[in-house]
N, C-alpha and C positions, 0 to 999 in steps of 0.2 A: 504493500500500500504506500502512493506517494505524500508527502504532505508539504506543508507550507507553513512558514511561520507567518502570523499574522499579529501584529502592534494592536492590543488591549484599547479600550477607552479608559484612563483611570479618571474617578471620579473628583472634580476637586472639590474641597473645603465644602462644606453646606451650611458652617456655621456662619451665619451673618453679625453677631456679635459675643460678646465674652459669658458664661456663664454666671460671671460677677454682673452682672444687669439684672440676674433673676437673684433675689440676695435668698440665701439658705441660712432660716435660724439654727443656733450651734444646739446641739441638743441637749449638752453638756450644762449646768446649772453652774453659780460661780463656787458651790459648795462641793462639786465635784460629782452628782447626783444629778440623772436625766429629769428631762424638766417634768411635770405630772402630764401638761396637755401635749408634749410631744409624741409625735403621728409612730415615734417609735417603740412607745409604750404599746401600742396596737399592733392586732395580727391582721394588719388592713393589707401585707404582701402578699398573700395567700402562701408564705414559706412559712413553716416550720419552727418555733420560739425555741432557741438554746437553752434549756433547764438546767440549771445549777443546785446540787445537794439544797436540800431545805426549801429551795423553792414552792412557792405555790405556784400551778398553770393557773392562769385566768377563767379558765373552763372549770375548773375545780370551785367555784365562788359562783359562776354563773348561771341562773335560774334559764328553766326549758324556753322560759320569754327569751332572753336574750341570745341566748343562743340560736333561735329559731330567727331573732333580728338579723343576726350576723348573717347567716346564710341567707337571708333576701339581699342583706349589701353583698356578699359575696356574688351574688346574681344578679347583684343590678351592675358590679363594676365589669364583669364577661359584656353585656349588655353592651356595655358603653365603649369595650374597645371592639367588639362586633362592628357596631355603627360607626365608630371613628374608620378603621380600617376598610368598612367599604366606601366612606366618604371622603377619603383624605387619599389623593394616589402616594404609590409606594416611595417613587421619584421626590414625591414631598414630604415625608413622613419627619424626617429626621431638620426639616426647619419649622416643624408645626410645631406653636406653645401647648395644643388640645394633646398632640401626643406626649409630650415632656411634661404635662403635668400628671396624664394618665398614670404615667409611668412612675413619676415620684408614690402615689399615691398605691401602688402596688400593680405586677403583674397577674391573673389568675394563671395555675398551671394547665388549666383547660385549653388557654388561646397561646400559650408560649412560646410556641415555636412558632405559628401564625404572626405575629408579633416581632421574632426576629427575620422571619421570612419578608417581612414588611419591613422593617429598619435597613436591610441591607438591601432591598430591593433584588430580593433573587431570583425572580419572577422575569426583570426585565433581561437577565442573563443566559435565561433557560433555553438552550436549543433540545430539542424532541432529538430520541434517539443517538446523542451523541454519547451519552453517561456508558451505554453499554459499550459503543463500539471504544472507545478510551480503554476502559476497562479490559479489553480483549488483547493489547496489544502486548507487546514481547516485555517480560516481568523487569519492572526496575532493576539497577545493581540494588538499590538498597531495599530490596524487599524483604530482603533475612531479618534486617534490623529490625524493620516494621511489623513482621510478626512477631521479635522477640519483646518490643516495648509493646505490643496490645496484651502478650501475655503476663508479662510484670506493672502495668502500670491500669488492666481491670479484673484483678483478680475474683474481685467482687460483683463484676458486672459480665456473664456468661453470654447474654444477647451480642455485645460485643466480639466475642470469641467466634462468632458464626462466619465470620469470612468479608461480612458486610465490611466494617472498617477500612481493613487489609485493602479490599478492592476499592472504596471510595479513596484513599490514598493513592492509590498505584493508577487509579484513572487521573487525578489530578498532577502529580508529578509528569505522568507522561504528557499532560499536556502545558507544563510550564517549565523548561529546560534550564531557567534562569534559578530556578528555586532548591536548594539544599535539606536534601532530610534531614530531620532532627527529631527529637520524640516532642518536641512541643508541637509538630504539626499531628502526629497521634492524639494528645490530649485534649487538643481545640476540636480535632475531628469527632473524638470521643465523645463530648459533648454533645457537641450537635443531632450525632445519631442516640443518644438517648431523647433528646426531644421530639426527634424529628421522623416520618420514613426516609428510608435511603436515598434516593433519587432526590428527594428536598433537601436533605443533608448537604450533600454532594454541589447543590446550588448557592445554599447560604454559606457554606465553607470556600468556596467558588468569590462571593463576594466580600465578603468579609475580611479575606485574603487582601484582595484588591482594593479594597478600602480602606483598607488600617495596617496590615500587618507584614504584609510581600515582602518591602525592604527589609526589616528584620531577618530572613532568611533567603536573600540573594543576592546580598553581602553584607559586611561587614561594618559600615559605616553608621546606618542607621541605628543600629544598637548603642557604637559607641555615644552617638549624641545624643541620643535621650537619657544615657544611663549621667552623661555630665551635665545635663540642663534638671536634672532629678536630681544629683549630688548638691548643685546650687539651691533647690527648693528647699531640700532637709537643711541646708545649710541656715537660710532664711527663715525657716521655722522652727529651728532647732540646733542653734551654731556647736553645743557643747554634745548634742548625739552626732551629730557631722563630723566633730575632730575623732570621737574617739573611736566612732566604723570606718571613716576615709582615714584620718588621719594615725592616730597611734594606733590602730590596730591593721593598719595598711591596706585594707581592703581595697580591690578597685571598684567604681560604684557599676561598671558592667558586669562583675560576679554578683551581686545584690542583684541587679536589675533583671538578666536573661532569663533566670529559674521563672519571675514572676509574669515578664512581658512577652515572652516568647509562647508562652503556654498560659496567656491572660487568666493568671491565677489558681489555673486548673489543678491543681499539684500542690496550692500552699491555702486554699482557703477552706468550711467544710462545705459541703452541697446548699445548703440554704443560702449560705451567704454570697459561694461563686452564682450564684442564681441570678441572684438582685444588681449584684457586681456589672451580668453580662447583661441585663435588660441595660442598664444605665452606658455602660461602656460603648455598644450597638447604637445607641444616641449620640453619645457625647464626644466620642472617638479617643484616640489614645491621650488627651489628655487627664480622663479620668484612667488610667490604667496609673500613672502619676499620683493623681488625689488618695486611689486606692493601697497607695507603697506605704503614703506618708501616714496613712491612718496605720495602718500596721507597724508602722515604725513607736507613735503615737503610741499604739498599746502594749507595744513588746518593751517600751523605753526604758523604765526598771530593771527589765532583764536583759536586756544589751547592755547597759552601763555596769552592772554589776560582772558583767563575763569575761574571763579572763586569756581567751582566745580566738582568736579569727575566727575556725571552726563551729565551736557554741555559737557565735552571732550570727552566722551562715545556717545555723540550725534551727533557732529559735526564729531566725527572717524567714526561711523557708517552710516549716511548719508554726506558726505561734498556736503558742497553747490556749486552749478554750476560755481560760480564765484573763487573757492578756487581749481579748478580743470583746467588743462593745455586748451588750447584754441581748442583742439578738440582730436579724441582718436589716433592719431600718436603722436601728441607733448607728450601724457602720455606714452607713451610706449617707446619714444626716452626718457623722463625723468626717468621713469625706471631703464634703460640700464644705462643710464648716471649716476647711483648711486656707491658711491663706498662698494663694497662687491666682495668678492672673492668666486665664486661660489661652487668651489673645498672643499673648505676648510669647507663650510659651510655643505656639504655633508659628511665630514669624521667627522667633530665635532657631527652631529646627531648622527652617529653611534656611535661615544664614549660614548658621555652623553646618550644615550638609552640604553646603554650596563651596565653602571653606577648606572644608575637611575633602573636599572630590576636586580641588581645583589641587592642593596640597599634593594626595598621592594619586590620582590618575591624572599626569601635564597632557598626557599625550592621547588622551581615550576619544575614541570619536565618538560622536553625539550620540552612535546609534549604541555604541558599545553598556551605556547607563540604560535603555529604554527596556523594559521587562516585553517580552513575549511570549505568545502559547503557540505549541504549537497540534493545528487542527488539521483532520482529514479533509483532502479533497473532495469536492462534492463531485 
């Protein structure tokens, strides 16, 4: 079979101004205690509340009334991104305030993957009958690898061991030659196909890719500059956690950053919370992948500063313990928000230092040599 490389449309920027314009209250109290009418006090995400020893559930206190109330809001918020999603094209989704306040307000797990399949606009990507024939073609070199990371990294999840994954990888690499396996592209795919069926999978990973994440894995550049324009932010919000993970403890901030940004949290946060992470993330683009470091830096702080090797901080940043993370996954996502960074800005600084940093070590690359392609069958 012959093929052809063919030049992507990447999509640019959708954001029209900073998320500093929508101001997010901290939810944090000045006594160190979430506030009472804080939306993270409620199970209004339809995730799952993190219960700590002693705790009471909220369900445990609440009368058949109210419980019967919840589940009409829970019905009436599926409702309302039903109708938004058929009234708002997909193309637009991601500059609509109707959808970004939906969103703060919770996903239900009913419409989720509907949801990201709209955020990323997968739909307008989707060509009929190509997923199989990709799929068919002569097995990557790296498909050893890819079956060895689906079987160590979802032990727990057998759906995924069916072959599905393996092949929505091995169709996608064959058709982007620019792009480097790594197990973060298992783990984001992994994802997906737990929300998703295969074929939509395969679409939304397709974009998602192309919208946020490609340069991370089709070189090297990309990583290093967000991992130093994130080194400055902790710095900014945190000069004395900054010296003592960048600085005395020598860390570089692109070992902190890859575990996280490569495999958008897949690997270091638990389920409920990567959940909320990725509704918001699919919005807001890799600047909150950023917002999401720093809140984890925020609750791990204590025990980063007390740790007496690279290694532990490498450990505790890549796993934080349950107790080092906000009291359920709205209180992290309003702590987030609650960060200070300027999303704007953090968008024009990439582009400089990327421009910078590719003028620096490629003098001689021709134009076309940076431009990502797929490549597709001949029709």
């Amino acid at each position: 079979m012959d093929f052809e490389l063919v030049r992507p449309t990447m999509p640019a920027s959708p954001f029209a101004g900073s998320v500093d314009s929508l101001p997010m209250p901290s939810p944090i109290r000045a006594d160190g205690f979430l506030r009472a009418d804080s939306p993270a006090m409620s199970t209004a995400s339809g995730s799952s509340q993190q219960r700590r020893p002693g705790d009471l559930s909220p369900s445990d206190l609440k009368s058949p009334k109210e419980s019967n109330s919840e589940m009409e809001a829970h019905r009436q918020r599926e409702l309302r991104w039903v109708s938004a999603m058929g009234s708002i094209p997909a193309s637009q989704a991601r500059k609509s305030k109707k959808i970004r306040k939906l969103l703060l307000e919770g996903v239900p797990a009913s419409v989720r993957y509907q949801v990201w399949a709209t955020l990323t606009d997968s739909k307008g990507k989707r060509m009929d009958g190509l997923y199989q024939r990709l799929a068919q073609r002569e097995k990557v070199p790296a498909f050893t690898d890819i079956e060895r990371d689906i079987r160590q990294c979802f032990t727990d999840q057998p759906q995924l061991q069916d072959g599905s994954l393996a092949k929505l990888l091995q169709a996608y690499l064959t058709m982007v030659p620019d792009v480097q396996y790594s197990k973060g592209l298992a783990l984001i795919a992994g994802q997906l196909l737990l929300q998703s069926p295969e074929e939509d999978a395969f679409w939304t990973f397709i974009s998602l890719m192309d919208s946020h994440l490609r340069p991370y894995f089709s070189n090297t550049v990309q990583l290093e500059v967000d991992a130093s324009l994130f080194a400055k932010a902790l710095e900014t919000n945190d000069a004395m956690l900054a010296k003592k993970v960048f600085g005395d403890m020598g860390i570089a901030p692109a070992t902190v950053c890859r575990p996280w940004f490569m495999a958008v949290f897949a690997d270091t946060l638990p389920p409920d919370y990567l959940l909320r992470v990725w509704d918001v993330f699919l919005f807001e683009g890799v600047t909150f992948l950023f917002r999401a470091g720093l809140a984890i830096f925020i609750g791990c702080r204590r025990v980063v500063l007390q740790s007496t090797s690279p290694e532990a901080v490498l450990d505790v940043l890549c796993h934080p313990p349950p107790t080092a993370l906000p009291l359920n996954p709205e209180a992290f996502i309003e702590l987030a928000f609650s960060i200070k960074l300027k999303d704007d800005d953090v968008r024009k600084q990439r582009n400089k230092l990327e421009a910078q940093i590719k003028r620096r070590t490629q003098p001689r690359a021709s134009p076309l040599a940076s431009t990502p392609t797929i490549s597709l069958p001949k029709s």
